[in-house]
C-alpha positions in Angstrom: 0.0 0.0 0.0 1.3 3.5 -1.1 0.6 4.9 2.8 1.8 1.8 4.8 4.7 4.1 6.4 5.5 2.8 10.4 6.3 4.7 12.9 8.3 3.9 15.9 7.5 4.6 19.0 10.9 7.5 20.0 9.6 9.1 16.2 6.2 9.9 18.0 7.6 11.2 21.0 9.9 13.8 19.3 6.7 14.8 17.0 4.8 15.2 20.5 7.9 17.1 21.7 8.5 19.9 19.0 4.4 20.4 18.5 4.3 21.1 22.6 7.4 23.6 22.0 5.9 25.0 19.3 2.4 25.4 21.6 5.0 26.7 24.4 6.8 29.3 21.9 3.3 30.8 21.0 2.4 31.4 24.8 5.2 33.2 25.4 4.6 35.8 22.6 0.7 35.9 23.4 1.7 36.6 27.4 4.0 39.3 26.6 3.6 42.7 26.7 3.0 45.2 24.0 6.8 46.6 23.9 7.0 42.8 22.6 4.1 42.3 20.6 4.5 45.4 18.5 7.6 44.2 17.0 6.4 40.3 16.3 5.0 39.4 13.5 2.9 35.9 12.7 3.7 35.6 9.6 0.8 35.3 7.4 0.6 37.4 4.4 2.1 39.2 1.2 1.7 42.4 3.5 4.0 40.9 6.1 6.4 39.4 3.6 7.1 43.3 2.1 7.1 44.8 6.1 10.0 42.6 6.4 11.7 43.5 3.2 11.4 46.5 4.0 13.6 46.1 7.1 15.9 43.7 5.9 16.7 46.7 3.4 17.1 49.4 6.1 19.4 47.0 8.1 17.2 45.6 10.4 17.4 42.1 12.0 14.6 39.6 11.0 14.6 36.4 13.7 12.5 33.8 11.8 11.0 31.4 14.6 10.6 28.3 12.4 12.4 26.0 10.3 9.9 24.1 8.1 9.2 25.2 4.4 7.5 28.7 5.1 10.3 29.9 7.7 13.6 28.6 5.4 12.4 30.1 2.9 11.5 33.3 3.8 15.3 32.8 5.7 16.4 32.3 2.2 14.9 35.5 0.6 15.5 37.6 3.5 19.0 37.0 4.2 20.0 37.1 0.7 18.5 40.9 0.8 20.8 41.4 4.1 23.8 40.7 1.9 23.8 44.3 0.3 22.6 46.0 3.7 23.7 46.1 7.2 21.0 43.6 8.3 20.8 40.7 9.5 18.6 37.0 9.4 19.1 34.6 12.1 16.9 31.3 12.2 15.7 29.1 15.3 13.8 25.8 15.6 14.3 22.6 17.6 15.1 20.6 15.1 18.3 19.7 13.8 18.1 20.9 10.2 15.4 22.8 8.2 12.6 21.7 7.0 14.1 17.9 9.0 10.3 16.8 10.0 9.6 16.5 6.1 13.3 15.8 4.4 15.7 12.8 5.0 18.8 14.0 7.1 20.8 14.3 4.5 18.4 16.5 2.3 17.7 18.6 5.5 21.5 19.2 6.7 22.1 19.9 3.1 19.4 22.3 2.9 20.4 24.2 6.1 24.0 24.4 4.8 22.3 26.3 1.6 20.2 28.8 3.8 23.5 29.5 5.8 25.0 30.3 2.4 22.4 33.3 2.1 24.1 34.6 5.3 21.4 33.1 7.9 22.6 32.4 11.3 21.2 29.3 12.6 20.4 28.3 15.9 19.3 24.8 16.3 17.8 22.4 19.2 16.4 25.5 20.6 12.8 27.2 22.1 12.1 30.0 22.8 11.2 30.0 26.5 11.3 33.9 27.0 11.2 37.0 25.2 11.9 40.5 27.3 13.0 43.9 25.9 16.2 46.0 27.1 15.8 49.4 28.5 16.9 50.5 25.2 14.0 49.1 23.6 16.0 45.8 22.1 14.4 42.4 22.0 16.4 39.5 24.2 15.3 36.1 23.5 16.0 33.0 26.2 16.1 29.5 24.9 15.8 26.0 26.9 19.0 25.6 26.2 19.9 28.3 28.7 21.5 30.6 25.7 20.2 34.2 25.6 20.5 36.2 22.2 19.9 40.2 22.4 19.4 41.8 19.0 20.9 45.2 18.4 18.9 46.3 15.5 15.7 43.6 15.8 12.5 45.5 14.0 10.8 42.1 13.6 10.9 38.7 14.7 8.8 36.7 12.9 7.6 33.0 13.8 6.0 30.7 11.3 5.2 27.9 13.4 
């Protein structure tokens, strides 16, 4: 049969475990505050896709939350943009590699190496289990991992989850 595909038992619970981090990662943009929210962007539209153009051409910094198809590619088109400006594209998701819940390994690491080729910095294994804002109006994310990124020039962090 063309669907007959088995799954083992650890597969399961490391789906269960990246769909309850990706649950976890949306409460902790809905329970922040509007000094958060008004620079967080669910990605949904044409609309959003030129906002963040549009700062990736001023020199902003985009951080995609997401590593499946919509969020590697929009890694893709964004940090290629960065190349001529003083932006910047960084990437997060638990997985190992993008888009590694559809693609064999070797297809996904392969695939991440290309998206790091368009000058996206990649953070892997990681949640987001915190987002805060400096005094100076910056956005600080905390991962599970216990690794803290600030973002000097963040306009938008977007998460496709």
């Amino acid at each position: 049969m063309l669907n007959e595909k088995k799954y083992n038992a650890p597969e399961m619970e490391l789906d269960a475990a990246i769909a309850q981090a990706q649950e976890d990662t949306r409460a902790v943009f809905e329970r922040a505050g509007s000094e958060v929210t008004d620079k967080v962007t669910l990605f949904r539209s044409v609309a959003d896709f030129q906002q963040l153009h549009e700062v990736a051409g001023k020199g902003g910094h985009i951080t995609i939350i997401g590593g499946g198809f919509l969020g590697s590619e929009l890694a893709c088109a964004l940090g290629y943009k960065t190349k001529s400006t003083k932006g910047s594209v960084t990437q997060v998701y638990p997985e190992y590699g993008n888009m590694a819940k559809v693609l064999p390994e070797y297809l996904s690491r392969w695939t991440t190496d290309k998206v790091k080729s368009e000058g996206v910095d990649i953070i892997t294994h990681s949640t987001v289990k915190d987002v805060t804002t400096t005094p100076d109006g910056k956005l600080k994310l905390s991962f599970d991992t216990g690794k803290e990124v600030g973002f000097i020039y963040t306009f938008s962090l977007v998460y496709t989850l």
